[in-house]
N, C-alpha and C positions, 0 to 999 in steps of 0.2 A: 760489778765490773763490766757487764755483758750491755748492760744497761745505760754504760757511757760512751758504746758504738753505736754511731746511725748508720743507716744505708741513703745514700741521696741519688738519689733519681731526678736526670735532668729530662726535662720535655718527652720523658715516654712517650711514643705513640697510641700504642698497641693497649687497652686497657687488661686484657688480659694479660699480659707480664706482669700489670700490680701487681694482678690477685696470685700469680703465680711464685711470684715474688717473696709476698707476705706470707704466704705458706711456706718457703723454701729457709724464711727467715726465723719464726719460728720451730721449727724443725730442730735448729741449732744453736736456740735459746736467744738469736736475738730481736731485742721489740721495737727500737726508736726507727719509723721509714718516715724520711721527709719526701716529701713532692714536690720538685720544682718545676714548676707551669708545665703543670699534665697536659697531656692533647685530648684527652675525654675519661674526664672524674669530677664526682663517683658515678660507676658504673657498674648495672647489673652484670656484666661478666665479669668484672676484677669479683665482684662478692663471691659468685660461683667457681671463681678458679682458684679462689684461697678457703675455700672447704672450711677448714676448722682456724683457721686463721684469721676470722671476721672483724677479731678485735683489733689487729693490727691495722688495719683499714679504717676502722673508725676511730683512731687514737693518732693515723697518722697528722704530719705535721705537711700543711701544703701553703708554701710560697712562694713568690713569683718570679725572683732573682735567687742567682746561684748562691751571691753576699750573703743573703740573708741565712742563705741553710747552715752557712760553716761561721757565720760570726764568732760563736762564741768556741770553736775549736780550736785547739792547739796543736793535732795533728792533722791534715786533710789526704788522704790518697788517692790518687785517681788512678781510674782502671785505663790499661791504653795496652795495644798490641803493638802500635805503631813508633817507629822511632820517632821523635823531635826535632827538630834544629835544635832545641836550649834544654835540651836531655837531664831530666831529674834522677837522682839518686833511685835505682830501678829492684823491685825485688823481687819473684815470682810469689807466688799465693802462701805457700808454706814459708818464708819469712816475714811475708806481712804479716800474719798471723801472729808467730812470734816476737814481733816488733809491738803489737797494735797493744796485747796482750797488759803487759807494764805500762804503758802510756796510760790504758784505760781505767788504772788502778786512781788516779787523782784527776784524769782531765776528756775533755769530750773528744770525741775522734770520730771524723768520719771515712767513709769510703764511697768513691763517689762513680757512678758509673754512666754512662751518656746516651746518647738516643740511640734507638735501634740499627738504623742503618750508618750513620755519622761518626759516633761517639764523640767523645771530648772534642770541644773546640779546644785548638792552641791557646787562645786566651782563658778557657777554661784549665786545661791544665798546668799554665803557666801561674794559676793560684795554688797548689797544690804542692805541696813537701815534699811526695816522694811519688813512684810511678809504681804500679805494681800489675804485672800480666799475670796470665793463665797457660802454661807451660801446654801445647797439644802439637797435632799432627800439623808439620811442616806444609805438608801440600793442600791441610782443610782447617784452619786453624780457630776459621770463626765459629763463634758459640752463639746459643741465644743467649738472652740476657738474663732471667731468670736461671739458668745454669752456669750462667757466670756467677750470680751472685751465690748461688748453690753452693758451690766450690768453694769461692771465697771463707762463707759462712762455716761450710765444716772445716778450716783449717784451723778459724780462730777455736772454734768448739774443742777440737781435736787440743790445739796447746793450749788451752783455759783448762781442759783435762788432766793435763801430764803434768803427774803428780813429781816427776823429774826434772820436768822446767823449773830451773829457776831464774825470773825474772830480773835485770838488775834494774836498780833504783835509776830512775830518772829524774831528773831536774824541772824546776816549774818552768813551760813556757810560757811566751803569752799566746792570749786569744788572737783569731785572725782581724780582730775587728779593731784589736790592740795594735798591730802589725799593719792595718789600714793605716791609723793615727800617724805612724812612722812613717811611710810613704807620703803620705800628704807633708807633715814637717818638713823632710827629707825633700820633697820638689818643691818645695816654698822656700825654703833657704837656696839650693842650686841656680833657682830664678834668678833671685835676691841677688849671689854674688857673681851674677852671671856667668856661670859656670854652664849654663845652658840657657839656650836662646829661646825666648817663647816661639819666636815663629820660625826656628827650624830645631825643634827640639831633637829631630835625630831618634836613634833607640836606646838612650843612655838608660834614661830611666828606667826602662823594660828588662832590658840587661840588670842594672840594679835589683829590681824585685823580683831576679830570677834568684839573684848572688845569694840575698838574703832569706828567701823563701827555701832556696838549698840548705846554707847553712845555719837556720833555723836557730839564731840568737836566742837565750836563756832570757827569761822576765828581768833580772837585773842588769844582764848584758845591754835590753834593749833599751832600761831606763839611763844610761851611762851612751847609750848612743846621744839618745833625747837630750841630754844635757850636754854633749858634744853641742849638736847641731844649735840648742838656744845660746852656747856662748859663742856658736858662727857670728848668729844672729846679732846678737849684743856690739863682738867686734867691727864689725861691718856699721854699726849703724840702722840695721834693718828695724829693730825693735823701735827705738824712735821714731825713723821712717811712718813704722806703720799705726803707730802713737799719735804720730801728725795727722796723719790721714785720714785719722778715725776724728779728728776734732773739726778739719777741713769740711769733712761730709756732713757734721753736724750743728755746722751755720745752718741759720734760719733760709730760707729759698726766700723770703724776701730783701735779704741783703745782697740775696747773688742777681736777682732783679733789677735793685735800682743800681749795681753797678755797671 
């Protein structure tokens, strides 16, 4: 179960937070750390600051976009102190836990935390399901970031323990990369029945993949979207549309020549 939570780290600076990291993650049984676009890795200090936690370092997973770390999950969290303008469903550390716990019994789940002095960009959290902070002093509330994920870490450890939790079943979601798929259908048809304008598209869309990313459609819900939107497609016309288009493009260039 422990083992279908990652930790994602975006653009660290600081290479010791890795290594500090990777020990803090360990600690509390968990092993999957992605890396996305480190600011200096691998590094002799990440090795030395994760002491006995070497392996999680050499087994992490380092890619260059945020996409790519959370594609194949079904749940994403990000860590944030800060409110929103487009406020996700919020939990403190001790229900994430309890939330993460069951999810992580069938499907990958991350949690995702941001650069040191920064964190989450808007667009970054604006990918993510739900928001979850770290409850502290009012007047000093920032943490480093390896103590964030510290905390984080022992709460899932904590209710992956209790033997009194009981998890309830959850439903298959899809992957984020599945929920990609949708999004692009989804602004390909809007186009299509111009429901939105290419050149002033507004923030409909944005607004859209917040709606959806919120309420986090079940794998058959989202295939029942899919098939909404292809019989948009179909009644409008679009599918031919783009049936033509594709036959149009593939005249020879020497007919579009001598015409």
């Amino acid at each position: 179960m422990l083992s279908n939570i990652r930790i994602v780290l975006i653009n660290t600076f600081h290479p010791g937070n890795v290594g500090a990291i990777a020990r803090a993650m360990k600690n509390m049984g968990l092993t999957n750390l992605y890396l996305v676009d480190p600011n200096d890795y691998p590094s002799e200090e990440a090795t030395s600051r994760a002491a006995g936690a070497v392996d999680l370092l050499e087994n992490a997973t380092i890619v260059p976009t945020f996409e790519e770390a959370i594609a194949d999950c079904s749940l994403v969290i990000g860590t944030s102190a800060r409110h929103r303008t487009f406020q996700l469903p919020i939990m403190n550390a001790r229900e994430c836990a309890e939330s993460v716990i069951p999810e992580a019994t069938n499907h990958q789940v991350a949690i995702v935390f941001g650069r040191e002095t920064t964190g989450l960009l808007n667009e970054e959290i604006a990918q993510c399901h739900r928001q979850v902070y770290i409850d502290a002093n009012d007047e000093y509330p920032v943490l480093n970031i390896s103590q964030a994920v510290q905390i984080i870490a022992y709460e899932i450890w904590m209710a992956n323990q209790n033997k009194d939790f009981v998890p309830k079943e959850t439903p298959e979601y899809p992957h984020k990369k599945d929920m990609d798929l949708f999004y692009d259908h989804l602004e390909e048809t809007l186009y299509g029945i111009n429901f939105i304008i290419r050149n002033h598209p507004g923030k409909v869309l944005d607004k859209l993949h917040r709606f959806f990313n919120r309420s986090r459609p079940e794998k058959q819900e989202l295939g029942i979207l899919r098939g909404v939107l292809a019989a948009v497609q179909r009644e409008a016309g679009l599918v031919e549309s783009n049936n033509h288009q594709e036959k149009t493009t593939d005249k020879p260039a020497d007919n579009k020549t001598d015409q």
